[in-house]
N, C-alpha and C positions, 0 to 999 in steps of 0.2 A: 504494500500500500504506500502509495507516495507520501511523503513528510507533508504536507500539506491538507492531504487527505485527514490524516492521522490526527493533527493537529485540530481541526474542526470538528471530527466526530468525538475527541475529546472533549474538548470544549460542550459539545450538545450534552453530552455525558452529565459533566460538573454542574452545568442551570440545572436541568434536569433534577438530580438528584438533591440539590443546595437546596430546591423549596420542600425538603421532606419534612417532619412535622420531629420534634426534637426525643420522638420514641423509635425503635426499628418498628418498620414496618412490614409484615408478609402474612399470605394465608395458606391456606394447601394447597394452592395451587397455581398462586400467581408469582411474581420475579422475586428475587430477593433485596428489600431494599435498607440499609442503614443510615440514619442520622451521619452529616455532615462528613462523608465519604466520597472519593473519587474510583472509581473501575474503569479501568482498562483491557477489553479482552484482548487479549495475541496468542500469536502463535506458540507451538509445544516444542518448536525451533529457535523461536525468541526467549526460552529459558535456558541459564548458563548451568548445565551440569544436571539439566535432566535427563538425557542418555545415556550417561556413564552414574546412574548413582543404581543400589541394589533394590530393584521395587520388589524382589521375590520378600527380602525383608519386610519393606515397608506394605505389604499384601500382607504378609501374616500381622502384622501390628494391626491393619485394618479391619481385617476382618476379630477381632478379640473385640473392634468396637461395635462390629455388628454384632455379636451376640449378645454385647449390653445392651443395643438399643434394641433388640427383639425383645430382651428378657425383661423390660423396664415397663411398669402395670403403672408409669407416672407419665400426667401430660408433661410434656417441654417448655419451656418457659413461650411466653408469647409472639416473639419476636425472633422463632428459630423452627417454628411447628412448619413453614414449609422446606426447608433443610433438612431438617428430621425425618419428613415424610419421604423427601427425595433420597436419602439416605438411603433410608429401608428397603427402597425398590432397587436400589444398587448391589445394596447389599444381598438380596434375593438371588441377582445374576452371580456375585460375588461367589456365595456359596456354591452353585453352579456349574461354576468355574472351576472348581478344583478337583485333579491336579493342573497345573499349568506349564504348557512347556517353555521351552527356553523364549526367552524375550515374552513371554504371553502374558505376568504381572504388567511388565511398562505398557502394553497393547489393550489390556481392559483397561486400566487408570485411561487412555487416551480413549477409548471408543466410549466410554462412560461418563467420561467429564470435561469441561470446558475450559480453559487457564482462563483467567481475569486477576491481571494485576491490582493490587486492592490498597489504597493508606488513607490515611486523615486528609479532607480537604485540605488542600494548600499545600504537602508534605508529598516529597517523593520518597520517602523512606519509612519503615515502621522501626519501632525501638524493641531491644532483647535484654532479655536477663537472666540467669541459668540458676536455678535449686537445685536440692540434693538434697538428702536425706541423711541427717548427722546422725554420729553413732557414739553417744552421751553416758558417761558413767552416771551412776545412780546408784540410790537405796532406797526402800519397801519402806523405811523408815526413818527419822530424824536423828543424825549424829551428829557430830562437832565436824565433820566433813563437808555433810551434806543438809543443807537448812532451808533448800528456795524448792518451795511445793511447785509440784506440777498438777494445775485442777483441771476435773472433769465439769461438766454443764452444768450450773447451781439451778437448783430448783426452782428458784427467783429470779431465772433469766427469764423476764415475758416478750414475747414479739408480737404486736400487735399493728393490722395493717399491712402485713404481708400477704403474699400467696406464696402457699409452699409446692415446688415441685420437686417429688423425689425427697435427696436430700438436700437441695436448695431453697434459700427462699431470694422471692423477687421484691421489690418494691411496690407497692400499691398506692392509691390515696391512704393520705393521713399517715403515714409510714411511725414509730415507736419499738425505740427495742429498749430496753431496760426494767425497770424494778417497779413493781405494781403496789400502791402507795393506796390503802383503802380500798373502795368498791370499784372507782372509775379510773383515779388517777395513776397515769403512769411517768416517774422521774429518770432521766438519765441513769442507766446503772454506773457501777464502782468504775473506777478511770484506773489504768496503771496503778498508778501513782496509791492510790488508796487500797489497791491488791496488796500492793507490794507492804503496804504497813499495817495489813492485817483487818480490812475489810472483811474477809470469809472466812476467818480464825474462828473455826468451832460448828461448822458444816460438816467437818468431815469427807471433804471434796478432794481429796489429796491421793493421785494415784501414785507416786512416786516421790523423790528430794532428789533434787540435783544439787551440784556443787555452789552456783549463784545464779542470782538474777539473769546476767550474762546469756549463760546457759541456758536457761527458761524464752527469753527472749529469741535467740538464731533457732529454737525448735518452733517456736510461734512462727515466724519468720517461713519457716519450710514448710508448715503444715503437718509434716510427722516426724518422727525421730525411731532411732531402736535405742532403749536405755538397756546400757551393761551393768545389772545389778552385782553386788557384792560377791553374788555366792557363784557367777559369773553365768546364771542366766538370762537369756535377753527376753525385754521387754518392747513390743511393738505398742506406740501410741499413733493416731492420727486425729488430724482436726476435726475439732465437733461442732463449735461453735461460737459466737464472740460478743463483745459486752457493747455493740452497737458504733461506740465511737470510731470517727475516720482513721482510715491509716495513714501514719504520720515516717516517712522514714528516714529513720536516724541520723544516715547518711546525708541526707539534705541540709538535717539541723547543723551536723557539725561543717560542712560545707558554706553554708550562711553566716557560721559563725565564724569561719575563716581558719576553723581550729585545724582541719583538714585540708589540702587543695585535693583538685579533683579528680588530680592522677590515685591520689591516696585513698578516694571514698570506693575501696572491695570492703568484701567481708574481712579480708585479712587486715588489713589497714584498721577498719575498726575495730573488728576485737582486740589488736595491739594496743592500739590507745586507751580503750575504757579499759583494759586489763593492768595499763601502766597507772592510769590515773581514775579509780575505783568512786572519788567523791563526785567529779564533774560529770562522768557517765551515767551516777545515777541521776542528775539534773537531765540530761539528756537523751535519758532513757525513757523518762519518765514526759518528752515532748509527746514521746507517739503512744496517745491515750489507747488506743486499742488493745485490747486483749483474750489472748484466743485461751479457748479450753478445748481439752481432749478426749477421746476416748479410747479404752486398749482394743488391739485387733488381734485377730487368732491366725498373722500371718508367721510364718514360719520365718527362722531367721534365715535362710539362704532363698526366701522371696523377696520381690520388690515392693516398692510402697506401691499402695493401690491408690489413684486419683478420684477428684470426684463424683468420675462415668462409671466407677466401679469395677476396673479394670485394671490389672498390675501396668506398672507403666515401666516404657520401654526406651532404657537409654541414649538420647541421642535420636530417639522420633517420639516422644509424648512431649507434647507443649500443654502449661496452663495457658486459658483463653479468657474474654469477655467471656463469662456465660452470659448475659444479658443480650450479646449480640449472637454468639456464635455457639451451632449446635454442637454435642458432644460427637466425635468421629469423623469431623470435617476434616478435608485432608489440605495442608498448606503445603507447596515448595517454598524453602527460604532460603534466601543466599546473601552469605554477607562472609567478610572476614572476621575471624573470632580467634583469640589468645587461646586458645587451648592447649597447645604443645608449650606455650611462655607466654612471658607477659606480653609479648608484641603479637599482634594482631595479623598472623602470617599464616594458620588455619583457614584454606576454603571449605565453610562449610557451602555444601550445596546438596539439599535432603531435603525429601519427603516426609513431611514430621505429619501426626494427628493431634484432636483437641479431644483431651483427657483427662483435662484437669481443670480447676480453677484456681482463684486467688483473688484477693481485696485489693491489691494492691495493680492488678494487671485491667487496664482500663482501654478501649480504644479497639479499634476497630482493626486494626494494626499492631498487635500491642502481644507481648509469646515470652511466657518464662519455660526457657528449653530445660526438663530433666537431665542430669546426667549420671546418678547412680546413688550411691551409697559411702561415707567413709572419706577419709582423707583426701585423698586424689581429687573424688569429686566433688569436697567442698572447695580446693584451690582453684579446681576450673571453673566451676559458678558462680566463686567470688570475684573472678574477672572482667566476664561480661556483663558489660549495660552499652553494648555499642547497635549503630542502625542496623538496618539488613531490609531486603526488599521483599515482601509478603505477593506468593500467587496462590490465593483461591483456587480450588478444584472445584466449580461447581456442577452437581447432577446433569445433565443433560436438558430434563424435565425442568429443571430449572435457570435455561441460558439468556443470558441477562442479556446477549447480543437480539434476539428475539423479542423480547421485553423492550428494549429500546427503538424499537419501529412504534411503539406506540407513543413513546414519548416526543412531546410538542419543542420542537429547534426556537431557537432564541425569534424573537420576529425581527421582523429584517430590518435594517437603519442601514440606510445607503452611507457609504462612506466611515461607517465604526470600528471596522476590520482594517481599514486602510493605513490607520495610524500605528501599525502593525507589521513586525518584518515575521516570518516564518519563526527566529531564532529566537525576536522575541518573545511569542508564546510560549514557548517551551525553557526557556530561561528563567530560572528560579529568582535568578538577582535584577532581571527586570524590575524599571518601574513599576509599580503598582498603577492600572488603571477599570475603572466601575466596570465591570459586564454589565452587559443588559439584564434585565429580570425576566423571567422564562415564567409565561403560564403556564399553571400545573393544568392536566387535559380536564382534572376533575378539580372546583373548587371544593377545600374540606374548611368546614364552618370554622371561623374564627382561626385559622391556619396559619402561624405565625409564616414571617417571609423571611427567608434565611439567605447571605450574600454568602459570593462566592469568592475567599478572601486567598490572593498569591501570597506565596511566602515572603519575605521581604531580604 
């Protein structure tokens, strides 16, 4: 397609989709659409390094998600139910499929799905950051060792105003998570800060003692841990649930504060720090009011952490996701360079990863905490990355947005609006910024906020 081409049908893209309403929107059967997102579909040619990556791998990872989502008796969150549903018919042929011969993984993925490059309006890149699952000394018990509880979901957690799906819950009107105060009233629950000095002391909520607060925190942080108790057998926890407040991360704080620069803000950088200096940390600790509780799991210690699709998740292709935007089993290509083998960003990664997981802190439409394992190694490598990388969507077939966009209405025409305009300008990020026109949406939706279509600067 020629550069000019390209350029327009983008552009139609961005109006398009800029007037969506500031929820995702989709239903069974219609395109897939996100709040304040740009999509690009191209070619299965125009991605770097999806011919040479192992899709027999990334099939089996795939297919673990379709048995969740067969096996799953919960609707999907709202704004994913026509994904979900495309999923499932994929995953039908999927099963089907198997055995497959040589090349016949990367040949279904192609005959079954669409690529569509995907980021944040304005943003040619989406952002990564990598967990793991630490593996935490512990006690059953309280000793001069070990003194920083690890709590399971207090019975005084109320959520109210949600809708739960599965084991998620979504936002609704009136949203309320916290401590139910009388018949009606509900007050913010305990903050960090008031955990930590013995808000829950005498619940008996305490499935473990770790070393410190510290500790308590980078397991919150991952979502689960294996604790190595005394008597040296392991203990599996994962996330259960949290005390409502935003997440706050650390990293920013000390960032802001200057106390860090930002080569310094990994995981390893910050544990050095609050480990050297114990009183400022706990100031600091205590920014990010959030706080998660656990529950024990009956995983085996040479299994992997299970994510929130309920699925063991698989190193190096399970991504946490938006679950608000994106359904569980959606299949991303992402390619970016990543520190993995060092601290210099000299890793191609280029993989097929799935969404397996979630997380509070992973926001955006664009936006993938890459798994990488268990234990040492793999907390140095996901304490490294928070670098871009470029997100392509695999969408169902049933669901091809290039399809979808024959219905949508092109900017109207203003003779002369385009002119002030070189080819390189459009596509140049550091362009000046000028207005696009405003696109009628085909359908007016009552009271529809109007949403501009804003370049990076």
């Amino acid at each position: 397609m020629a550069a000019g081409c390209r350029v327009l049908l983008a552009v139609a893209f961005l109006l398009a989709f800029a007037a969506l309403p500031a929820t995702a929107q989709s239903n069974e059967s219609g395109p897939i659409k996100f709040p304040d997102t740009q999509y690009e579909p191209i070619d299965w040619s125009d991605i770097d390094g999806w011919a040479s990556d192992d899709h027999a791998t990334a099939f089996a990872a795939f297919l673990e998600s379709c048995h969740a989502l067969n096996a799953s008796r919960q609707p999907p969150p709202p704004g994913t139910i026509a994904m979900t549903n495309a999923l499932k018919e994929v995953c039908a042929r999927g099963f089907a499929a198997v055995p497959l011969e040589e090349d016949g993984a990367r040949e279904f993925f192609e005959e079954n799905f669409r690529p569509v490059r995907i980021s944040k309006l304005g943003d040619n890149d989406g952002f990564l950051t990598g967990y793991y699952e630490p593996i935490i000394e512990g006690s059953r018990v309280p000793t001069g060792e070990f003194t920083a509880p690890l709590y399971r979901r207090p019975p005084n957690l109320v959520v109210s105003g949600w809708r739960k799906f599965g084991k998620d819950f979504f936002p609704s009107k009136g949203v309320k998570v916290g401590r139910r105060v009388g018949r009606r009233k509900i007050v913010p629950y305990y903050t960090r800060g008031e955990i930590e000095d013995g808000a829950l002391d005498g619940w008996h909520l305490e499935i473990c003692y770790l070393r410190s607060q510290l500790d308590v925190l980078f397991a919150q942080i991952q979502g689960s841990a294996r604790i190595r108790l005394e008597d040296g057998t392991i203990l599996r926890v994962n996330y259960d649930s949290h005390n409502g407040w935003p997440y706050t991360p650390v990293g920013r704080v000390l960032a802001e504060r200057k106390t860090l620069s930002k080569d310094q803000v990994t995981m390893q950088g910050i544990r050095a720090w609050m480990e050297a200096n114990p009183d400022p940390a706990k100031d600091v600790r205590r920014q990010n009011k959030s706080y998660v509780f656990f529950r024990i799991t009956d995983l085996a210690t040479a299994d992997e952490a299970v994510g929130g699709e309920g699925v063991p998740l698989v190193p190096g292709r399970s991504i946490a996701v938006d679950r608000s935007l994106h359904a569980y089993g959606t299949p991303f290509f992402i390619t970016a360079d990543l520190p993995i083998a060092n601290d210099k960003a000299e890793t191609h990664f280029r993989r097929l990863v799935f969404a397996q997981d979630t997380g509070s802190a992973i926001v955006g439409p664009a936006r993938a905490d890459i798994f990488f394992g268990a234990g040492a190694e793999a907390a140095r490598i996901a304490g490294r990355i928070r670098h871009p990388g470029q997100f392509v969507m695999l969408v169902p077939r049933e669901l091809d947005p290039v399809e979808a966009g024959h219905a949508m209405p092109l900017p109207p025409e203003r003779p002369g609006f385009f002119a002030q305009f070189t080819a390189s300008d459009m596509i140049d990020p550091t362009a000046e910024a000028v207005p696009l026109p405003e696109a009628k949406p085909a359908v007016e939706a009552e009271s529809q906020p109007k949403a501009k279509a804003r370049r990076k600067q």
